[in-house]
MMTF fields as JSON, N, C-alpha, C and O atoms, coordinates in Angstrom:
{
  "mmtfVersion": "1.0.0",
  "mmtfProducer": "UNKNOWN",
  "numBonds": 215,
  "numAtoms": 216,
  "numGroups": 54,
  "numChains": 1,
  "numModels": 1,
  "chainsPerModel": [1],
  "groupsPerChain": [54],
  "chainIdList": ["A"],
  "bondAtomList": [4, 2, 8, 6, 12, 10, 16, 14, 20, 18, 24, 22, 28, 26, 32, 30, 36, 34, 40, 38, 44, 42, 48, 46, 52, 50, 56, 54, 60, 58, 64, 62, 68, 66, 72, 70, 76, 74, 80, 78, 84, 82, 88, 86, 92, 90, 96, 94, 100, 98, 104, 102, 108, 106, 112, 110, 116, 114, 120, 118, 124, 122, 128, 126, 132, 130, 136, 134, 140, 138, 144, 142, 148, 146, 152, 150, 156, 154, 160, 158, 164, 162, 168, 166, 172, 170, 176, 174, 180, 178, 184, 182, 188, 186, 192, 190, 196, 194, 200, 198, 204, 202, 208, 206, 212, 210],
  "bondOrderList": [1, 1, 1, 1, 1, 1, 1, 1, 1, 1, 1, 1, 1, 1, 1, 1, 1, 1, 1, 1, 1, 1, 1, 1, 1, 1, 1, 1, 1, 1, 1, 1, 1, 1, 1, 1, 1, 1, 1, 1, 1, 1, 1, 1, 1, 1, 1, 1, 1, 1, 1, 1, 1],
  "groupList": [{"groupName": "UNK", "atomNameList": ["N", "CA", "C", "O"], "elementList": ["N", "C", "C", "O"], "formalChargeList": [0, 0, 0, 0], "bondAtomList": [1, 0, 2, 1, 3, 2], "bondOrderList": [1, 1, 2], "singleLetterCode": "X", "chemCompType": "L-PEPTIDE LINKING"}],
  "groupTypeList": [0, 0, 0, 0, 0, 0, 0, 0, 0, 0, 0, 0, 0, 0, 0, 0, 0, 0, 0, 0, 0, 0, 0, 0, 0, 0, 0, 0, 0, 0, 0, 0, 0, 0, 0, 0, 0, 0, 0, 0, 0, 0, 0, 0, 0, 0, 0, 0, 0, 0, 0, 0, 0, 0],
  "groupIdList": [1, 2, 3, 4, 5, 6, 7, 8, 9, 10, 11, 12, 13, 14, 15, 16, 17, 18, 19, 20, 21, 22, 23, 24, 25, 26, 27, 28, 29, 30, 31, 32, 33, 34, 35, 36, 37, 38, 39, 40, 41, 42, 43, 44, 45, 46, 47, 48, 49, 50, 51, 52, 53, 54],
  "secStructList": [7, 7, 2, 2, 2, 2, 6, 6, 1, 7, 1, 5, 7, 7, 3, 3, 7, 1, 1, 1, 3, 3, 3, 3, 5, 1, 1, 1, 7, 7, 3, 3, 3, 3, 3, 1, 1, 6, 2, 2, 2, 2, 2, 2, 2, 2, 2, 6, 6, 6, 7, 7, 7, 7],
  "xCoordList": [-40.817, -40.197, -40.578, -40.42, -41.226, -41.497, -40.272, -39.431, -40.337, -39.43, -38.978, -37.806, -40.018, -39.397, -38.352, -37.466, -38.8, -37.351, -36.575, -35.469, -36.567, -35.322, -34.331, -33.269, -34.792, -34.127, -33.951, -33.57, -33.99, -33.634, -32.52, -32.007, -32.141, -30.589, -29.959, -29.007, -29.831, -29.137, -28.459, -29.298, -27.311, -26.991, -27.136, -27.23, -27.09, -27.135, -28.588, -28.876, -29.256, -30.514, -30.402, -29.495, -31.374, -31.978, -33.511, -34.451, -33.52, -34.827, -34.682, -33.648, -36.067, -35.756, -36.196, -36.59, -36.013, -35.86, -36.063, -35.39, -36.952, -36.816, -37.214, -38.333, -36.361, -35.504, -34.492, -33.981, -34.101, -32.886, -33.075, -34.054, -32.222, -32.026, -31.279, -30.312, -31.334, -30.097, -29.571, -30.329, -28.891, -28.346, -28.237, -27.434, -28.89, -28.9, -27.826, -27.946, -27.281, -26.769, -28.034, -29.033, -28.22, -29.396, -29.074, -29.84, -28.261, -27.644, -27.241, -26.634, -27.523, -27.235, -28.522, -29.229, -28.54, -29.495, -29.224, -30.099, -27.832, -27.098, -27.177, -27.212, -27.199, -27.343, -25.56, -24.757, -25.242, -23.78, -23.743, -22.646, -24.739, -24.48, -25.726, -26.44, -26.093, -27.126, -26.82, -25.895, -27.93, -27.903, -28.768, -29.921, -28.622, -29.737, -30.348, -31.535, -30.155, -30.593, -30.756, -29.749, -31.662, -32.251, -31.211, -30.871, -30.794, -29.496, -28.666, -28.318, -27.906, -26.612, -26.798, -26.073, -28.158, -28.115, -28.239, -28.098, -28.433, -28.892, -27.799, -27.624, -26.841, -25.838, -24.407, -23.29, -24.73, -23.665, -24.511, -23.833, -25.249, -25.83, -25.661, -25.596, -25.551, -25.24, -23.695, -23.395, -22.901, -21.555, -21.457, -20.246, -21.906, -21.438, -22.187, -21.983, -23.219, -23.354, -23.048, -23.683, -21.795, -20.661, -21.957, -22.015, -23.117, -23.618, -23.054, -22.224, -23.618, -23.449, -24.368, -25.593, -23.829, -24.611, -24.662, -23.722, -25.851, -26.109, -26.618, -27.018],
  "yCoordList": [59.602, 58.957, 57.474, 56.71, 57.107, 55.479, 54.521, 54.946, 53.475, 52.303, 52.458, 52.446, 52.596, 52.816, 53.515, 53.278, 54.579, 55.984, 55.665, 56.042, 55.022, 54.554, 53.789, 54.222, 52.796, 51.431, 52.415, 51.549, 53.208, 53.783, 55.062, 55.719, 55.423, 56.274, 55.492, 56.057, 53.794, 53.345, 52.123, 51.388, 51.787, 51.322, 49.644, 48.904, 49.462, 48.015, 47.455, 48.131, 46.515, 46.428, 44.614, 43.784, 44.595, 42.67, 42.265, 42.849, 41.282, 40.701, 39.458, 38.906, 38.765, 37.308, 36.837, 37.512, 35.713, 34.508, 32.93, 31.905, 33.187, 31.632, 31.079, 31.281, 30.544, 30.515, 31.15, 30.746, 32.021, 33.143, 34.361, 34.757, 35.261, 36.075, 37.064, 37.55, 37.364, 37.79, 39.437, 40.36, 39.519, 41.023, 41.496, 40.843, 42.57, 42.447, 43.988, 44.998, 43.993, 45.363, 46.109, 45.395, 47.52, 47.77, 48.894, 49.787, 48.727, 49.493, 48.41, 48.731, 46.769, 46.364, 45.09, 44.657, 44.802, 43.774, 42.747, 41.923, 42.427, 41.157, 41.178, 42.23, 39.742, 39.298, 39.134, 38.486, 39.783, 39.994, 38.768, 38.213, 38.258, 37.495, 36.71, 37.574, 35.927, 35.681, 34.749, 33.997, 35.148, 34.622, 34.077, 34.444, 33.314, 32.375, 33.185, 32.859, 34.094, 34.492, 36.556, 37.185, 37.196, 38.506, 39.495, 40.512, 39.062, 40.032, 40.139, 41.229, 38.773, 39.144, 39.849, 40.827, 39.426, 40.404, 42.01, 42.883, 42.185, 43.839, 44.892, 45.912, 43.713, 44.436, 44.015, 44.53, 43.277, 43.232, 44.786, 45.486, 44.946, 46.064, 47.32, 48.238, 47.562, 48.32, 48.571, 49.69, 47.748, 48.142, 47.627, 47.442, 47.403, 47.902, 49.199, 49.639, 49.662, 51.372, 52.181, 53.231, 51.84, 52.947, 53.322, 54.542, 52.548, 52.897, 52.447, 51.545, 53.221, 52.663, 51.512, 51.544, 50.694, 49.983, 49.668, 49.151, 50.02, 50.419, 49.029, 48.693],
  "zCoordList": [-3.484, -4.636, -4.624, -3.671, -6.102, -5.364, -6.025, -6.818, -5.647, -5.725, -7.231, -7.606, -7.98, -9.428, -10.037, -10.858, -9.276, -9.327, -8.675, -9.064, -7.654, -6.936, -7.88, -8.328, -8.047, -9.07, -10.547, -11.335, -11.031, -12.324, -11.763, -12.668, -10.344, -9.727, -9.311, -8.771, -9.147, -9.061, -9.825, -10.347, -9.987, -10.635, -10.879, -11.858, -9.137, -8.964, -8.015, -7.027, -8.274, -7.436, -6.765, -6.813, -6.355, -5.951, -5.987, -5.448, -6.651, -5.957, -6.126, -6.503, -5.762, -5.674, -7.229, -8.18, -7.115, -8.319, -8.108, -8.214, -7.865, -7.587, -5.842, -5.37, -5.237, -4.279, -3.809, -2.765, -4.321, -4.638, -4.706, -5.338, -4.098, -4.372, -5.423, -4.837, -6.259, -7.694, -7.648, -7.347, -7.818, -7.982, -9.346, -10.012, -10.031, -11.281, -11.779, -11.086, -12.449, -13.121, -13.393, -13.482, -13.558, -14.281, -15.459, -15.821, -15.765, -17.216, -18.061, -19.083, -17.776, -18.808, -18.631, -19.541, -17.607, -17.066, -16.798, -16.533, -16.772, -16.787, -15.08, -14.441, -14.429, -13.145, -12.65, -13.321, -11.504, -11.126, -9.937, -9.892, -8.98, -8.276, -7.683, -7.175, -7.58, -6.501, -5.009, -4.704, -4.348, -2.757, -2.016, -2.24, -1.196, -0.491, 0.196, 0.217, 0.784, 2.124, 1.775, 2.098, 1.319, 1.454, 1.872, 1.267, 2.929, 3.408, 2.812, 2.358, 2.55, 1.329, 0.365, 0.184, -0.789, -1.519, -1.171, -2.027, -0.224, -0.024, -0.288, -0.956, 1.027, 1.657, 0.202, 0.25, -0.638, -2.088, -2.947, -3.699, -2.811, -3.507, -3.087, -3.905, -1.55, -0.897, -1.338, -1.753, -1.273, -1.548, -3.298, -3.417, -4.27, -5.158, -5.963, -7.094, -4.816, -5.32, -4.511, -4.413, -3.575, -2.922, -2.01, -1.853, -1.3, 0.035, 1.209, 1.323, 2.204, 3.556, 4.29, 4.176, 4.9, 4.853, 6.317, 6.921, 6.879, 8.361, 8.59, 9.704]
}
C-alpha cells in the first residue's frame, strides 16, 4: 500500500511547512496544530486517529 492510500484511511496526517511541522485534517484540509520538532507531530496524529503509539 503506498503512502498515498495510507493518508486517504486516515483521517488526520503531518508534514512539514516551513520550519514546522503541521497536522492537517484531511476531510477538510484545515491545519489542527503545528510543531517544532517531527515527533510531536506524529505522536498528535497518532492519538487523534485513535492509534497506538509505540
Amino acid at each position: 500500500m503506498s503512502t498515498y492510500d495510507q493518508k486517504e484511511k486516515c483521517k488526520y496526517s503531518y508534514c512539514r511547512r516551513g520550519n514546522l511541522w503541521a497536522v492537517y485534517d484531511n476531510e477538510t484540509g484545515s491545519k489542527v496544530d503545528s510543531f517544532i520538532e517531527k515527533e510531536g507531530a506524529r505522536k498528535k496524529v497518532y492519538d487523534l486517529n485513535g492509534w497506538d503509539y509505540s
